[in-house]
C-alpha positions in Angstrom: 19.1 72.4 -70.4 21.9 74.1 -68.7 24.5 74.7 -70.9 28.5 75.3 -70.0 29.8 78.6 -70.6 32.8 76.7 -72.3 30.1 74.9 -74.9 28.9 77.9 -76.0 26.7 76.0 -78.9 23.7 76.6 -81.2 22.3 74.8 -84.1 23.8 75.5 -87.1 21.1 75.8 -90.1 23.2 73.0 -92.0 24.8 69.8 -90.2 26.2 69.3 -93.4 28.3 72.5 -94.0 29.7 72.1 -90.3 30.7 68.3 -90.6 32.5 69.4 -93.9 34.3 72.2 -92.0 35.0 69.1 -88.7 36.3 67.2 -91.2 38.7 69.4 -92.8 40.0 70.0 -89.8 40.1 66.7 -89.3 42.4 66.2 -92.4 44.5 69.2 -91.0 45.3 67.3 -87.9 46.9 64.4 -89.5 49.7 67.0 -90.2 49.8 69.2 -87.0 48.6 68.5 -83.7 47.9 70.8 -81.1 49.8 70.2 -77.3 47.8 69.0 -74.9 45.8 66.5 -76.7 47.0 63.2 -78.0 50.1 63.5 -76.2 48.5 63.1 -72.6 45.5 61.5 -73.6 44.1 59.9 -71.9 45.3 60.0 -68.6 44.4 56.6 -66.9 45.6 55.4 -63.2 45.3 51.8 -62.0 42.0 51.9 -60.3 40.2 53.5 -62.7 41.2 51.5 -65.5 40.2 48.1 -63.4 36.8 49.9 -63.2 36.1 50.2 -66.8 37.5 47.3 -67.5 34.6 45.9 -64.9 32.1 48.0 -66.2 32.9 46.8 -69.8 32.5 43.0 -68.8 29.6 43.8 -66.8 28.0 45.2 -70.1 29.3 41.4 -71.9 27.8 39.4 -68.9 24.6 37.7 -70.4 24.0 35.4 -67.1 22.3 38.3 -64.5 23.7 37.1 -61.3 27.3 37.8 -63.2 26.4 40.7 -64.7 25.5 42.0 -61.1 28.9 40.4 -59.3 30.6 42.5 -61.7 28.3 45.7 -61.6 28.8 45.5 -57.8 32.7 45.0 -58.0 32.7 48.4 -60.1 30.4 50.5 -57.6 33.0 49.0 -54.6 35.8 50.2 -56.7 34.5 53.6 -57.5 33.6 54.0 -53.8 36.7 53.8 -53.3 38.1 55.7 -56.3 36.2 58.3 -54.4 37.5 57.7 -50.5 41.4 58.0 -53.0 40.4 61.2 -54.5 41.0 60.0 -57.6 43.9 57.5 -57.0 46.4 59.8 -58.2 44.8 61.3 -60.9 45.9 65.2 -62.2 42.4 66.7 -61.4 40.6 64.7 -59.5 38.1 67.3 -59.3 37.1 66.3 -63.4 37.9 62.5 -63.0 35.5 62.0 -60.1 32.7 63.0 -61.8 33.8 61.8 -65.0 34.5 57.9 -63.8 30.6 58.4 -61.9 29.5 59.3 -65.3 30.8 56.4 -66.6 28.9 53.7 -64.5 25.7 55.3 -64.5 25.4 56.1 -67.7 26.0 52.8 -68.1 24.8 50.9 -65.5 22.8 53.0 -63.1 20.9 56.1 -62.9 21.0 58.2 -66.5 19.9 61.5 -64.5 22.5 61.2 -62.3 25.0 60.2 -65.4 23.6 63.7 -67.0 24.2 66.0 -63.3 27.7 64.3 -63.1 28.6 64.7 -66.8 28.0 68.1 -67.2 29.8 68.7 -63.4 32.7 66.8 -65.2 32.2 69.6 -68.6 32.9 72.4 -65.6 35.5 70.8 -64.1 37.4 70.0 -67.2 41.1 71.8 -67.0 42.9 70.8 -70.4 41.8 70.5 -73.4 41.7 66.7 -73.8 39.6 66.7 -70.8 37.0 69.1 -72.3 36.8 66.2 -75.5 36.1 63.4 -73.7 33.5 65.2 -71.6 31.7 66.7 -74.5 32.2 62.9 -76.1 30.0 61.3 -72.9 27.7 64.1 -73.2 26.9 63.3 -76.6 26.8 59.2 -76.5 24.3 60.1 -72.8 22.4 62.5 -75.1 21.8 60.1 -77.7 20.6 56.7 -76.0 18.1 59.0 -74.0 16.8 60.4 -77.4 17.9 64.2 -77.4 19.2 64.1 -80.8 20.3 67.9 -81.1 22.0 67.7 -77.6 23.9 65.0 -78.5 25.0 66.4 -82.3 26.2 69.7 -80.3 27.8 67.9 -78.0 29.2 65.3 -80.6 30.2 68.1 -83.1 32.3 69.9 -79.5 34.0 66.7 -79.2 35.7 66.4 -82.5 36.4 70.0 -82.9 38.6 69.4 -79.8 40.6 66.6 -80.8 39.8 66.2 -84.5 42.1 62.6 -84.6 39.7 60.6 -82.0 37.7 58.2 -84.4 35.8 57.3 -81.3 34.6 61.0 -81.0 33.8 60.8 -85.1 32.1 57.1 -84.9 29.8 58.9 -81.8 28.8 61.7 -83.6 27.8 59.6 -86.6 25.4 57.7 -84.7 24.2 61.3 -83.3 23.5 62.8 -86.6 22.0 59.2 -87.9 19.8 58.8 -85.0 18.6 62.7 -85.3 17.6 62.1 -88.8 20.6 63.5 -90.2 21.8 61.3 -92.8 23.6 63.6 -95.4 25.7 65.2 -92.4 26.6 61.7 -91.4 27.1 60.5 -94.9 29.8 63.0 -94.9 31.8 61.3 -92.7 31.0 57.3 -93.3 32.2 58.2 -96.7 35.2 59.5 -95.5 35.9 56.4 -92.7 37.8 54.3 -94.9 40.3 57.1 -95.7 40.6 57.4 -91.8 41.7 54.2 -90.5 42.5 50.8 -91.8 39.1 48.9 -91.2 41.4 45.5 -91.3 43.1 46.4 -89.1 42.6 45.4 -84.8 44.0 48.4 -83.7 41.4 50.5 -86.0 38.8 52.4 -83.4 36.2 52.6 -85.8 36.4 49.0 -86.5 35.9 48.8 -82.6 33.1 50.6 -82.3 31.0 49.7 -86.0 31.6 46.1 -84.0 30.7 47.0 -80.6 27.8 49.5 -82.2 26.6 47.0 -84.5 22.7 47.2 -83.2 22.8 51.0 -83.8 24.3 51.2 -86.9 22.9 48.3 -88.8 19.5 50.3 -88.5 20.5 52.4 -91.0 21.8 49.6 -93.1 19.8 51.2 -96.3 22.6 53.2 -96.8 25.3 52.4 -99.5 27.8 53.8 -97.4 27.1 51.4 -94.0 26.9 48.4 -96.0 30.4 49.0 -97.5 32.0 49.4 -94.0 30.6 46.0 -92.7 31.6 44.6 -96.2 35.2 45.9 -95.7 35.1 44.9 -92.2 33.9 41.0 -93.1 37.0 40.3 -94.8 40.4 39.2 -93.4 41.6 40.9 -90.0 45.4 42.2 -89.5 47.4 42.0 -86.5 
């Protein structure tokens, strides 16, 4: 597989050491951020947040002929996302791709999800932009079973912007799914200490919700069955 000449990435010997060192920095960031990440992210214009937000209920839709109106409402939308160049977006040239990503890999055509993806990776201008591509590149690496991909990728992500627990919650799966388990023990133990699992507004309460299926697999681990534990108890506002 091609690789960008920004992800210069090979396999370390030991996951393990690395997510120690991601999460370190991780730690680090809670103190100092560096410009150009959380404060513009993520840049969002109307029309592509009306897309996701189709693509997301497409994904919910358990009746087909639904699920299809609102697949079909997304591809009209990103036509014309497209004929906009971008609707106003800062680099169109990274968000086309990116938002074409984002419906295949999800509702279409996983090769062309992977072609778009990686044009997105070349594209990418500021840091922020760089994350969330690496971030896509891992999650498409991962449901089409390219475990190492999808750790290097995962790994790029949150060496970027070491705050997104969406990135960290992503690469968990990676490294679980690549037969990784101590790596990714390193960080479930370390989830609680990230975010308040009670808590709405908590990402990785999003995503051990939304990503249920995945991570319940791995459910013999002490560490997963303390999260959905924590996360079974009374929600905050």
């Amino acid at each position: 597989m091609r690789k960008s000449i920004k992800n210069d990435l090979s396999r370390p010997a030991n996951w393990r050491g690395q997510i120690k060192g991601l999460l370190k920095k991780r730690a680090d960031a809670e103190l100092e951020v560096p410009i150009g990440l959380l404060d513009c992210v993520y840049e969002r214009v109307p029309l592509q947040q009306e897309i996701v937000m189709d693509i997301n209920e497409a994904l919910s839709e358990t009746d087909p002929q639904a699920r299809q109106r609102k697949k079909s409402e997304a591809k009209k939308k990103l036509a014309q996302f497209h004929r906009m160049n971008g609707a106003g977006h800062s680099t169109p040239t990274w968000i086309r791709p990116t938002m074409d990503f984002c419906f295949n890999n999800l509702l279409g055509d996983r090769a062309l999800a992977e072609a778009r993806g990686l044009q997105a990776l070349e594209a990418a201008k500021a840091p922020w932009q760089l994350a969330i591509s690496n971030a896509n590149l891992c999650q498409l690496f991962r449901r089409t079973n390219r475990h190492v991909q999808a750790i290097e990728y995962g790994c790029r992500a949150v060496e970027l912007d070491p705050r997104n627990d969406g990135f960290w919650a992503d690469l968990t799966l990676a490294l679980l799914d690549g037969g990784e388990s101590r790596a990714a023990r390193e960080i479930l133990n370390k989830v609680s200490r990230m975010t308040d699992l009670h808590s709405r507004k908590s990402i990785w309460r999003a995503h051990l919700i939304g990503y249920k299926d995945d991570f319940i697999r791995f459910s013999d681990l002490p560490e997963i069955r303390q999260l959905y534990d924590i996360i079974s108890n009374r929600i905050k506002d």
